[in-house]
BALUMMAR-316515 format. One record per residue (C-alpha): x, y, z. Coordinates in Angstrom, 1 decimal. Example, Ala and Ser with C-alpha at 12.3 -4.5 7.8 and 13.67 -1.06 7.14 Angstrom:
<rs>
R       xx       yy       zz
R     12.3     -4.5      7.8
R     13.7     -1.1      7.1
</rs>
This chain:
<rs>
R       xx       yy       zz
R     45.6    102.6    141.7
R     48.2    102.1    144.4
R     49.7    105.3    143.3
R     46.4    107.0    144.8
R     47.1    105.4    147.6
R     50.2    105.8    149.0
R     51.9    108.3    146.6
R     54.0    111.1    148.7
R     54.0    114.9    147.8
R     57.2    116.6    149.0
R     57.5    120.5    150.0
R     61.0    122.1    151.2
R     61.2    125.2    153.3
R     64.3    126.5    153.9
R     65.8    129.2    156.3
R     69.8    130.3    156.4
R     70.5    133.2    158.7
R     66.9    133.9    159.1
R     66.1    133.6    155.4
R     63.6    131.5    154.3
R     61.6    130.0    151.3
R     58.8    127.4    150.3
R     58.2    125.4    147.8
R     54.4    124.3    147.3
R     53.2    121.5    145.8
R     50.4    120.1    144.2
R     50.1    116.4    144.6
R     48.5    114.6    142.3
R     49.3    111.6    139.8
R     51.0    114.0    137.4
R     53.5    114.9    140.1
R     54.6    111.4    139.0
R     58.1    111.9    136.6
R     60.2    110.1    134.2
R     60.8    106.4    135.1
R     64.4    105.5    137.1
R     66.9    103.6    135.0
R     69.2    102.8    137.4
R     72.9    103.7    138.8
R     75.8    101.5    137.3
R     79.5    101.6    136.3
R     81.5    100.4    133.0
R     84.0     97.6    132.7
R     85.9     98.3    129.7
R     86.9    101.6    127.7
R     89.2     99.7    128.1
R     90.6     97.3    129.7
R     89.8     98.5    133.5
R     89.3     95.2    134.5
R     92.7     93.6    132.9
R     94.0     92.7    137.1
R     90.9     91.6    138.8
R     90.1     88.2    137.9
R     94.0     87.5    138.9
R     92.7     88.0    142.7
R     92.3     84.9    145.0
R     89.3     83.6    144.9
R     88.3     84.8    148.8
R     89.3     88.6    148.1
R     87.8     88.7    143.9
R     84.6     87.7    145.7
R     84.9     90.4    148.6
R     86.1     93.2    146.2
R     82.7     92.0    143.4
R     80.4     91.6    146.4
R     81.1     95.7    147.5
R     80.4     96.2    143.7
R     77.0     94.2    142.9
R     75.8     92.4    145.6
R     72.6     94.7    147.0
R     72.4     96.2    150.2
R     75.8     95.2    151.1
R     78.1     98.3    149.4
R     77.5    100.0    146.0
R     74.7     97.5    145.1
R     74.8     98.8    141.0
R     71.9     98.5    139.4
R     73.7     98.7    135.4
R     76.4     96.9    134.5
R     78.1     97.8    131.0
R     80.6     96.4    129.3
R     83.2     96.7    126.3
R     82.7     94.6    123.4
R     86.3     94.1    122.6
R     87.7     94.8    119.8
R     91.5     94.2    119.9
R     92.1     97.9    120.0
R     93.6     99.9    122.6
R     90.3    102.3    124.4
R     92.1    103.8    127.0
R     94.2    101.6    129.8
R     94.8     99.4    126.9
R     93.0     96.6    124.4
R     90.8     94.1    125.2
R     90.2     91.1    123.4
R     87.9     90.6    120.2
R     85.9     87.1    120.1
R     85.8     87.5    115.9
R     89.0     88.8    115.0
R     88.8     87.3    111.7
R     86.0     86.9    109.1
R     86.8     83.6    108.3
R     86.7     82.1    111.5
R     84.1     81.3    113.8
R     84.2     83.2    117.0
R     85.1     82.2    120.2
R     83.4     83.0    123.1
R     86.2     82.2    125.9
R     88.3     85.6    125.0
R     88.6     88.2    127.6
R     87.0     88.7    130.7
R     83.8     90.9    130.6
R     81.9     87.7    130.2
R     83.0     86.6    133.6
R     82.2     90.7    134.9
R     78.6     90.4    133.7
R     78.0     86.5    135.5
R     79.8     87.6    138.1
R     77.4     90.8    139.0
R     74.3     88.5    137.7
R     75.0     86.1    140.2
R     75.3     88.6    143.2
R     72.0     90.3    142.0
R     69.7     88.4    139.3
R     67.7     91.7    138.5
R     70.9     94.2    137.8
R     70.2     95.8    134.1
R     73.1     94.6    131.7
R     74.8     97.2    128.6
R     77.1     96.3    126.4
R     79.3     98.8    123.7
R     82.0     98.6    121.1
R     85.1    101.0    121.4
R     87.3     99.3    118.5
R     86.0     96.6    115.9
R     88.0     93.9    114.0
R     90.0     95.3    110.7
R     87.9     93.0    108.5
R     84.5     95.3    109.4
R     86.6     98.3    108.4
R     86.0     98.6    105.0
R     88.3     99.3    102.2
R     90.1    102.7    104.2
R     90.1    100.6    107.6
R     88.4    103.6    109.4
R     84.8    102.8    109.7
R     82.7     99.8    111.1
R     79.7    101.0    108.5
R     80.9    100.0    105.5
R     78.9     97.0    105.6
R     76.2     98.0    108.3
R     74.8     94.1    108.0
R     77.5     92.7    108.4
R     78.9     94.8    111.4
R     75.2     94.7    112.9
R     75.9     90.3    112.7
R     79.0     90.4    114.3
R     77.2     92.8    117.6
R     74.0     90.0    117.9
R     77.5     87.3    117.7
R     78.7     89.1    120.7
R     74.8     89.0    122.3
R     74.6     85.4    121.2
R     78.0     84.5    123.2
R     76.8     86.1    126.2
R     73.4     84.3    126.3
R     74.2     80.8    125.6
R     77.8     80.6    126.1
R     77.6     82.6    129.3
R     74.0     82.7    130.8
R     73.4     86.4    130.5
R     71.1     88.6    128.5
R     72.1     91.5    127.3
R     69.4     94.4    128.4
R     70.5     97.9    126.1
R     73.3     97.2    123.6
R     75.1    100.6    122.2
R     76.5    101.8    118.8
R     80.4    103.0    118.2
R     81.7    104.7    122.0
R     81.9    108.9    121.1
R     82.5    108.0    117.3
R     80.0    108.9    114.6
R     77.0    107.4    114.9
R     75.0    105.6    111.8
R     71.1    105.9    111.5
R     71.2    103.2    109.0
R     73.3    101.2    111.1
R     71.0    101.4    114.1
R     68.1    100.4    112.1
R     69.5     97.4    110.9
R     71.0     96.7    114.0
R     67.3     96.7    115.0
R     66.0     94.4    112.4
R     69.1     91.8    112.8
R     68.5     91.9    117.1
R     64.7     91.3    116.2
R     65.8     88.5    114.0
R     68.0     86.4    116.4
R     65.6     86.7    119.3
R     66.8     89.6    121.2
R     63.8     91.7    120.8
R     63.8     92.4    124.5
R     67.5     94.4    124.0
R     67.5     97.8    123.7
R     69.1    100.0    122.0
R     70.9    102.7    123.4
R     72.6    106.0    121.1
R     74.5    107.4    119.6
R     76.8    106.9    123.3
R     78.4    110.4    122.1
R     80.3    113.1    123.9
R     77.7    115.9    124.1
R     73.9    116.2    123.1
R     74.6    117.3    119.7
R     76.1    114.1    118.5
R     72.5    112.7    119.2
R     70.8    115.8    116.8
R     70.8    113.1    113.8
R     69.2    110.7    115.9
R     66.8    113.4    117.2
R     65.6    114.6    113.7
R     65.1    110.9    112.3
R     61.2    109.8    114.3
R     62.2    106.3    112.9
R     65.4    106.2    114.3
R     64.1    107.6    117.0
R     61.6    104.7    117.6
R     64.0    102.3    116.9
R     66.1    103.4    119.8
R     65.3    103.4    123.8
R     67.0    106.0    125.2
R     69.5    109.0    123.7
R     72.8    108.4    125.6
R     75.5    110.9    126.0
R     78.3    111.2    127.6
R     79.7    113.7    130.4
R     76.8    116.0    130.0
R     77.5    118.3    132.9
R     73.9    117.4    134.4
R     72.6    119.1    131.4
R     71.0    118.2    128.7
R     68.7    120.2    125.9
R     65.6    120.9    125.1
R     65.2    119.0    122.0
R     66.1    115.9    123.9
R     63.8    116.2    126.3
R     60.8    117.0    123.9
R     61.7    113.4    121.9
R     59.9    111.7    125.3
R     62.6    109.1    125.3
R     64.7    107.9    128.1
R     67.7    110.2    128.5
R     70.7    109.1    130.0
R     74.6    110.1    131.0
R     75.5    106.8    129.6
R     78.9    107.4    130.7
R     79.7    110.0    133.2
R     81.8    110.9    136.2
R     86.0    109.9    135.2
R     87.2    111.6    137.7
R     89.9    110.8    140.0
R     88.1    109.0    143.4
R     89.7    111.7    146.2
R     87.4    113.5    148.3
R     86.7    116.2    145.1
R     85.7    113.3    142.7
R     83.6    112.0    145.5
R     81.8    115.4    145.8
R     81.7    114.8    141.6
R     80.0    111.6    142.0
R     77.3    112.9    144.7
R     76.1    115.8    142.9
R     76.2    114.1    139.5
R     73.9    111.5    140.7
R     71.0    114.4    141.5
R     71.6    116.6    139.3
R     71.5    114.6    136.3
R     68.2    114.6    136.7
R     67.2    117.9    138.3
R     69.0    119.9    135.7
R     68.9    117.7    132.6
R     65.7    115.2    133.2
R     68.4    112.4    132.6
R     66.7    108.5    134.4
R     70.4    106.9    134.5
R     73.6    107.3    134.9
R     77.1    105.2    134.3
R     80.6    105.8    135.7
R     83.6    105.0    133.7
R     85.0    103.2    135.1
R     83.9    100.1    137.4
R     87.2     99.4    139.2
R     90.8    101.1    138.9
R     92.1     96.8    138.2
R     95.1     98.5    136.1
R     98.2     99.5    136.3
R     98.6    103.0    138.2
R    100.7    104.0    135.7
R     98.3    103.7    133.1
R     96.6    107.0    132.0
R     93.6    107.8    134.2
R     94.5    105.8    137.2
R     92.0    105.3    140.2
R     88.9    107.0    138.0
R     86.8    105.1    139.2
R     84.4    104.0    142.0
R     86.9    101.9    143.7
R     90.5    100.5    143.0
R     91.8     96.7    143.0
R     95.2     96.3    141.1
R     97.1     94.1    143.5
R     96.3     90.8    143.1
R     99.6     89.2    143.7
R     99.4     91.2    147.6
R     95.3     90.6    147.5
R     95.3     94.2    148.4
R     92.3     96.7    147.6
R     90.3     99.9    148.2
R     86.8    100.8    149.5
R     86.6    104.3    148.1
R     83.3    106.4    149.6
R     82.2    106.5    146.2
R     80.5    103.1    146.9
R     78.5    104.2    149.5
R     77.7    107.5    147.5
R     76.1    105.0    145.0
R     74.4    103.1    148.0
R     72.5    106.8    149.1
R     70.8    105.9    145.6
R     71.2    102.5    145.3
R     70.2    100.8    148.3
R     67.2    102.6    148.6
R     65.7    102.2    145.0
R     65.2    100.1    142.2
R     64.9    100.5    138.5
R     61.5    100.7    137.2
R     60.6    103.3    140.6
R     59.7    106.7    139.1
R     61.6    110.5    140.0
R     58.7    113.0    141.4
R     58.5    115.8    139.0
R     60.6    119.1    139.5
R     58.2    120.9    141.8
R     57.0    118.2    143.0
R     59.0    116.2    145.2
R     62.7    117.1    142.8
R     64.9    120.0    142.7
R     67.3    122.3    143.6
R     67.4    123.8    147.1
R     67.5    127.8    147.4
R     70.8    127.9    149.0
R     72.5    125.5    147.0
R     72.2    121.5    146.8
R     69.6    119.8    145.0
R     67.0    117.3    145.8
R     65.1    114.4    144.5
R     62.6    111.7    145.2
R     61.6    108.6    143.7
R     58.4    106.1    144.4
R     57.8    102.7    143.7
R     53.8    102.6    143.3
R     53.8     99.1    142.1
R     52.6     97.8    145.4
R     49.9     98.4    147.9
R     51.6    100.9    149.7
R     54.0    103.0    147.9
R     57.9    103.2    149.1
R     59.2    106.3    149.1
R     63.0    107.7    149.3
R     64.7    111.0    149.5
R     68.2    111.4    148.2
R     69.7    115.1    149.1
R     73.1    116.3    148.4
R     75.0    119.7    149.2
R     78.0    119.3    147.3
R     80.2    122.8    147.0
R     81.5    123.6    143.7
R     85.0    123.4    144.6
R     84.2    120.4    146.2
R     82.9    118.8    143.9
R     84.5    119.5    140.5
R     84.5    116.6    137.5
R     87.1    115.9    135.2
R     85.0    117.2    132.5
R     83.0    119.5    131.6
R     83.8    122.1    133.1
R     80.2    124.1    134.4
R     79.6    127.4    136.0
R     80.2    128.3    139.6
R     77.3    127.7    142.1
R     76.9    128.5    145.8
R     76.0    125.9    148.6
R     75.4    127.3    152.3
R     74.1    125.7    155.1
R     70.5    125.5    155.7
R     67.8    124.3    157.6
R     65.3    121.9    155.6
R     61.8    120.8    156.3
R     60.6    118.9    154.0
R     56.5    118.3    154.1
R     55.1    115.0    153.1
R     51.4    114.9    151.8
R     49.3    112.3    150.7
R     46.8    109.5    151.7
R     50.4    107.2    152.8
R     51.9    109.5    155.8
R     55.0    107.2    157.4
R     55.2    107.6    161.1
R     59.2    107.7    160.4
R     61.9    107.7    157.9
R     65.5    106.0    158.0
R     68.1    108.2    157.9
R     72.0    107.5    155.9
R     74.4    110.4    156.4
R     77.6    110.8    154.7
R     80.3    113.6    155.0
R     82.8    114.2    152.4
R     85.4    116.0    154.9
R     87.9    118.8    153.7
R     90.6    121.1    155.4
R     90.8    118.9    158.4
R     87.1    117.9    159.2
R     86.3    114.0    159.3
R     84.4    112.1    157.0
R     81.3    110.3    157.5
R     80.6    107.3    155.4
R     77.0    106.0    154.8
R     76.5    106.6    158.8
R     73.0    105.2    160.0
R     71.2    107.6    161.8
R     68.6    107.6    164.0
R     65.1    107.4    161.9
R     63.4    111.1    161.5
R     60.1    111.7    163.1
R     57.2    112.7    160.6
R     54.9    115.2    162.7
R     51.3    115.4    162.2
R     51.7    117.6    159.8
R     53.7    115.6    157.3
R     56.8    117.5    158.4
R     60.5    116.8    159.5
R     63.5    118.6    159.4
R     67.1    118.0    158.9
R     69.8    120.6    159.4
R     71.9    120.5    156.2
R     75.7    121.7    156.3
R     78.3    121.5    153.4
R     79.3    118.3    151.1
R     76.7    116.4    152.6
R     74.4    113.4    151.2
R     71.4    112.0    153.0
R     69.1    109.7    152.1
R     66.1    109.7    154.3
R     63.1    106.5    152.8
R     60.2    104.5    154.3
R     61.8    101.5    152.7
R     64.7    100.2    155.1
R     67.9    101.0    156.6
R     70.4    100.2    154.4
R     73.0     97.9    155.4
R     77.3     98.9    155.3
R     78.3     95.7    154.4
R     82.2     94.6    155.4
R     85.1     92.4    155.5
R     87.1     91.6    158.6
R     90.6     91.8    156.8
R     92.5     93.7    153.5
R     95.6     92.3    152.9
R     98.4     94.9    153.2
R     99.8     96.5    149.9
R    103.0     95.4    148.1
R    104.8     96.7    145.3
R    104.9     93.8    142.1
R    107.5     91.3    143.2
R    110.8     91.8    141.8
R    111.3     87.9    141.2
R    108.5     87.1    138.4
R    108.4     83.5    137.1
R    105.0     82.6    134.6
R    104.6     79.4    132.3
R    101.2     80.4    131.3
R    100.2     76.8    132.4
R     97.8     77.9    135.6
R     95.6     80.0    133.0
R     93.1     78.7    131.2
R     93.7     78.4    127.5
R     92.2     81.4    125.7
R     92.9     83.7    128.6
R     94.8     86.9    128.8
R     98.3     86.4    130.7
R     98.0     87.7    133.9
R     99.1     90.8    135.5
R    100.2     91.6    131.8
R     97.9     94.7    130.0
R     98.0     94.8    126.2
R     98.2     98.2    125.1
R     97.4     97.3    121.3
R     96.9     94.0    120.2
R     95.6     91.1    121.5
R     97.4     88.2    123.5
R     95.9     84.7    124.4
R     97.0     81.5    126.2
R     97.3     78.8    123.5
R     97.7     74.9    124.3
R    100.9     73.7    122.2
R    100.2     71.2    119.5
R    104.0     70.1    120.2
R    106.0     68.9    123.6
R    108.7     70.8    125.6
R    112.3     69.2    125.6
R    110.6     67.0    128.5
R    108.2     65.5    126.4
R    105.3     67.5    128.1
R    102.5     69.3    126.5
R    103.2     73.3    127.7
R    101.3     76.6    127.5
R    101.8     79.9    125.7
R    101.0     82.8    124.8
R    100.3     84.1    121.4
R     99.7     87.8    119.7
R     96.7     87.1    117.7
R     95.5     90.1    116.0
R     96.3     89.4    111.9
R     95.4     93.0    110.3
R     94.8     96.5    112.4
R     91.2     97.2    114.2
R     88.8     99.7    113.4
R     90.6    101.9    116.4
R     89.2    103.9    118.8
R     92.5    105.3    119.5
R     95.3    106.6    117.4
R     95.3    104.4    114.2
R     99.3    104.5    113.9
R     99.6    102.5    116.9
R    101.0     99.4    115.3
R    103.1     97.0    117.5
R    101.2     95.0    119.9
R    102.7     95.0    122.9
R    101.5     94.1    126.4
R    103.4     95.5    130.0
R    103.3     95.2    133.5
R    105.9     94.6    136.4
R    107.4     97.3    138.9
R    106.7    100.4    136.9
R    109.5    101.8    140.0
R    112.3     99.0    138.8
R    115.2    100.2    137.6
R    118.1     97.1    137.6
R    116.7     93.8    136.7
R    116.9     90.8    134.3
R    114.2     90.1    131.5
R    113.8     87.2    130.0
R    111.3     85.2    127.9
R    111.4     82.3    125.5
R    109.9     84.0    121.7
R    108.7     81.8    118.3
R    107.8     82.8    114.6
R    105.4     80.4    113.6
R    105.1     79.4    110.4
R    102.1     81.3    108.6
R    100.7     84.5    109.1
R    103.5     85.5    111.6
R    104.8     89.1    112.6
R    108.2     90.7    111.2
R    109.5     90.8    114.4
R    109.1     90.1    117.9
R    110.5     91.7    121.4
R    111.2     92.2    125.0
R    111.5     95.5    126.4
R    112.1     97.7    130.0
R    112.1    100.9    131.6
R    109.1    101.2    129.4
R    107.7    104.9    130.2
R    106.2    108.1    128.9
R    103.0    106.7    126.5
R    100.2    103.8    127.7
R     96.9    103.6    126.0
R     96.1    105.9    123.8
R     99.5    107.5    123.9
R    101.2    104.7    123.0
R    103.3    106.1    120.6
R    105.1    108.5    122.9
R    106.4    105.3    125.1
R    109.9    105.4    125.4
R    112.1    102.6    127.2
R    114.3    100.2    126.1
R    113.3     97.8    123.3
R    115.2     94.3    122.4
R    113.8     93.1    118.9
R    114.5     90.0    116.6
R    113.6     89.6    112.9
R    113.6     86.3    111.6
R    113.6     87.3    107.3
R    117.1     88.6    107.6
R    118.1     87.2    111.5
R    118.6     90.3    112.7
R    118.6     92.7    115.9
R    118.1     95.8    117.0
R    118.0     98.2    120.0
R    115.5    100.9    120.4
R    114.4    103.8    122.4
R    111.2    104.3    121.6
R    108.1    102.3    120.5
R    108.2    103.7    117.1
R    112.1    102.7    116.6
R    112.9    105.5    115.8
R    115.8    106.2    118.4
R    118.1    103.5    117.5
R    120.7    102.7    119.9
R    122.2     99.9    117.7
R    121.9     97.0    115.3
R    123.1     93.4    113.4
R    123.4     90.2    112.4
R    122.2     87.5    115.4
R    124.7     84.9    116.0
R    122.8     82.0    114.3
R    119.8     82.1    111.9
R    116.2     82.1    113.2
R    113.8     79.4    112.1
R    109.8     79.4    112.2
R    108.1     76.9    114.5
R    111.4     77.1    116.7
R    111.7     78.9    120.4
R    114.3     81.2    121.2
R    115.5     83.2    124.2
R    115.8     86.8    124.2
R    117.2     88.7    127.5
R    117.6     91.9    128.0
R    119.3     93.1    131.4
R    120.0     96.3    133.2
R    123.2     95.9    135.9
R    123.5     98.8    138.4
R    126.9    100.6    137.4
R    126.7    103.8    139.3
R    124.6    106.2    141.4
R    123.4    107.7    137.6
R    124.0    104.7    135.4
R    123.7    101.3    134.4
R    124.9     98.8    132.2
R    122.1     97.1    129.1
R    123.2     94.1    127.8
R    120.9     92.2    125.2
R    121.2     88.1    125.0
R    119.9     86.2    122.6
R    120.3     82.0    122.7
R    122.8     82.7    125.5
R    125.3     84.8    123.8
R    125.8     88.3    124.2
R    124.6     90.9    121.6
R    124.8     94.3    122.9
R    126.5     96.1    125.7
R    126.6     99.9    126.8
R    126.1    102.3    129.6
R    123.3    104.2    129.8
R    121.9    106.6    132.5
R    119.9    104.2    134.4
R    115.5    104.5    133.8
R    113.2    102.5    135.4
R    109.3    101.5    134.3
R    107.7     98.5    133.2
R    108.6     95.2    131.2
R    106.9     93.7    128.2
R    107.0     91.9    125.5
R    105.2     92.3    122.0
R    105.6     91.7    118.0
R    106.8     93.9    115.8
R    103.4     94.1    113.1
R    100.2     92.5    113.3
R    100.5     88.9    112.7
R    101.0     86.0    114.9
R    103.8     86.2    117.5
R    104.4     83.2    120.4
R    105.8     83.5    124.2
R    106.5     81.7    127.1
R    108.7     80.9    130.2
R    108.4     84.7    131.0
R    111.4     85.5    134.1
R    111.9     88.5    135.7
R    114.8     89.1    138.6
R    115.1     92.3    140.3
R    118.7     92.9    141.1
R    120.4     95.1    143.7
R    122.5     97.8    143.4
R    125.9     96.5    142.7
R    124.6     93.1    141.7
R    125.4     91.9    138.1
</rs>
């Protein structure tokens, strides 16, 4: 076996002030551990990704290639995705390609398609996931609540979703999930099993129940043919623990979504450790960061948790956060299918704090070997969640001895330094390669909030860009008619919060006699929500969340079946995104075409009414009309609102001046249509 040949044996001896400690180890093929899964990220939970496809072309493929392209940045081996559901999982909804029993579904809604070709194409052999958050109303059953009313009929709609990616998009879906940190379903996920074997994805795994600790997986654990019917138990923030029965099951175990933390220097330190110690404390073969890429608003909850931030495409402007080349300590230097050495036996925790592990590829003549070591201080490294108890880190001296019939001459050497209280950082810093003495030996002196990666297999490479555009706030002059996006598309630089809204082609011509572009709220009946299930108004925002005096204003239509009540514009929209959507306060313009009627709200709910009445003329369905709603700059503390609607006045009064973002939405599910969207700032004094 080429294992025999070349596998490596690692022992640590350590000394701090004089103390010291060994490790020994036996080497032999049983020092050989669970099998690596990989290191990836998730696009989705939701809508992280809502910004970056609206990048130029030159910087989207700079910002993807420091994400996926290997040995270049982050080099992510697991890509997984949301299944969209047209219900708001976090930063807001993303879009559902079956919204609707009765119609077929459409594989050009929303974007994690292009996320998934996208990473394919920069590295064929990267592992793909996919998950549902939400689910369309009509699998919800007669209470709305639950996507296992009718397991087979849920379980067709997920291999619809597989079957889109494959031959609509090119890309095979590798581990497919259950319902995101909701109740799992054992006969779901054996039916699931039977329909995937059915359609030809035998080959896709299935990973559960994707819950938020180890005991949402005990039904799982006590059902053996569940349990075979499943690859790996997945949890979520685990606190690089997991338990005993998991482990015992023999299966895969994995932090299928971990780290959420915000990407300073701390949630670096988070992102370091976790990547060890996931499996030196909890046996755990892969793990995911939510989320991918901050490509949302910053005033969205959670903003910049994440390995790296683009949400300025109009500027082109983005971030290289350190947690890329955290990943690339791992990443670079491995692929999935290598195997961790056992704790004892190549893995574990150092005796004055820090933790090790290594990982060999045996597949070839002689075996490739890398070290990944990390000496993260607790403070230093804290995660959003869960908390954990305190540890100690000091520095140390580390030799580390290699045995077996494959002794490298040398190692290379990648050194990062997460500095704090003044000291610089170090980034994924080649160092000179490491003599191995005769003996198998070499040491490395280890100080605090450091990673190294020391491997017979190459350098590593810091990939680059010669130039990031400088940052700029949203422009204050915003013109869009929809007719540069492609038709089934999400407006741009515009984040539904709950609903969904598409670019539709117009059956009709404008008053020029040219076919146009708009958008349309899509989402007929309430999704099986991952959020709060009273959230129901779509509504989409965006602009200068710091914009206080400005003009809004937008051409609106009730078509003529299955429309919404109502429809509106809105601004200084603050307080509630996501899944606190129903605390969003602002200013809220809204039309009813049953009774041709208006009113002014404060809230999202409308439950702070300013005013209402009649609207000058009548509204008919199938016919545009404009809505504006201004804010005029009267003093140092207030401002004038004025809402328009077909030109004429409706509403006026002072109001101490707000600011946050613009956006439009309907006032129910049903079908709502939009275009000629205009936003001018204005200056103080400026009406």
């Amino acid at each position: 076996m080429a294992w025999l040949a070349g596998v490596i044996g690692v022992c640590v001896l350590g000394s701090v002030l004089g103390s010291s400690s060994s490790y020994d180890v036996n080497i032999s093929p049983s020092a050989v551990g669970r099998q690596f899964d990989g290191i990836g990220a998730i696009s989705g939970g939701g809508a992280t990704s809502k910004l970056l496809f609206n990048y130029e072309e030159q910087y989207l493929d700079q910002i993807l290639d420091y994400l996926f392209l290997p040995g270049f940045g982050a080099s992510l081996q697991i890509i997984k995705v949301e299944i969209g559901g047209g219900g708001d999982s976090t930063e807001g909804t993303e879009a559902c390609h079956w919204p609707n029993e009765w119609e077929e579904p459409n594989f050009g809604r929303g974007y994690e398609w292009r996320v998934l070709a996208e990473a394919k194409r920069r590295n064929p052999s990267i592992r793909t996931a996919a998950l549902s958050w939400s689910w369309p109303g009509f699998l919800g059953g007669r209470l709305g609540s639950s996507p296992y009313s009718n397991v087979t009929l849920t379980a067709q709609y997920t291999v619809s979703w597989l079957q889109g990616a494959r031959d609509v998009h090119g890309v095979i879906i590798d581990y497919i999930g259950v319902w995101n940190e909701r109740p799992s379903s054992n006969e779901y996920i054996l039916t699931l099993r039977k329909a995937l074997d059915a359609a030809g994805f035998a080959n896709t795994k299935i990973v559960a129940p994707d819950g938020i600790n180890w005991s949402a997986a005990d039904a799982i654990l006590a059902n053996q043919t569940v349990l075979d019917s499943i690859y790996a138990v997945g949890t979520h923030y685990p606190g690089t623990f997991s338990t005993q029965s998991a482990v015992g099951t023999g299966k895969p175990l994995w932090a299928s979504e971990d780290y959420s933390t915000y990407q300073d220097q701390v949630g670096n330190g988070c992102w370091a450790r976790i990547l060890n110690n996931n499996f030196v404390n909890g046996q755990m073969t892969a793990t995911i960061a939510w989320n991918l890429i901050t490509s949302y608003y910053d005033n969205l909850p959670f903003p910049s948790c994440s390995l790296t931030t683009a949400n300025q495409p109009w500027s082109g402007h983005y971030q290289v956060n350190p947690n890329i080349w955290i990943a690339a300590h791992t990443t670079q230097f491995t692929e999935p299918g290598w195997h961790y050495l056992a704790i004892g036996s190549g893995s574990g925790n150092l005796t004055h704090g820090g933790s090790y592990v290594s990982l060999v590829d045996d597949s070839r003549e002689v075996t490739r070997f890398t070290m990944v070591i990390q000496t993260m201080t607790y403070n230093h490294s804290i995660c959003i969640r869960p908390t954990i108890p305190y540890f100690d880190v000091a520095p140390q001296n580390a030799t580390f001895y290699l045995s077996g019939d494959y002794i490298p001459e040398s190692l290379f050497v990648r050194y990062t330094k997460i500095g704090f209280n003044g000291e610089d950082s170090v980034a994924f810093e080649q160092l000179p390669p490491v003599t191995v003495g005769p003996d198998g030996s070499f040491t490395l002196e280890l100080g605090l909030d450091e990673v190294w990666t020391v491997s017979s297999v190459w350098a590593g490479h810091k990939g680059g860009h010669d130039y990031i555009p400088p940052a700029q706030q949203f422009p204050q002059t915003y013109v869009d008619n929809f007719e540069q996006q492609p038709v089934y598309a999400e407006p741009f630089n515009f984040g539904p919060q709950t609903g969904s809204f598409e670019i539709m082609e117009a059956a009709d011509e404008d008053d020029d006699g040219e076919g146009y572009r708009f958008v349309r709220q899509y989402i007929l009946q309430a999704p099986v929500k991952w959020c709060n299930q009273g959230m129901t108004r779509p509504i989409a925002v965006g602009g200068r969340y710091s914009a206080s005096h400005q003009v809004v204003r937008m051409q609106v239509r009730f078509p003529s079946t299955n429309s919404t009540s109502g429809i509106f514009i809105g601004s200084w929209l603050r307080g509630g995104f996501g899944c606190y959507l129903l605390k969003s306060q602002g200013l809220f313009f809204q039309v009813d075409h049953k009774k041709s009627t208006f009113k002014i709200g404060k809230n999202y709910v409308f439950t702070d009414i300013i005013a209402k009445g009649d609207l000058p003329s009548a509204i008919q369905r199938d016919r545009w009309y404009q809505l504006e709603l201004r804010t005029e700059y009267l003093n140092s503390t207030h401002s004038v609102v004025k809402a328009g609607f077909e030109g004429e006045n409706v509403f006026t009064q002072a109001m101490q001046t707000k600011n946050g973002f613009v956006g439009y939405g309907t006032a129910s599910y049903g079908l709502g249509d939009f275009r000629n969207f205009y936003i001018q700032g204005l200056q103080s004094g400026e009406n």
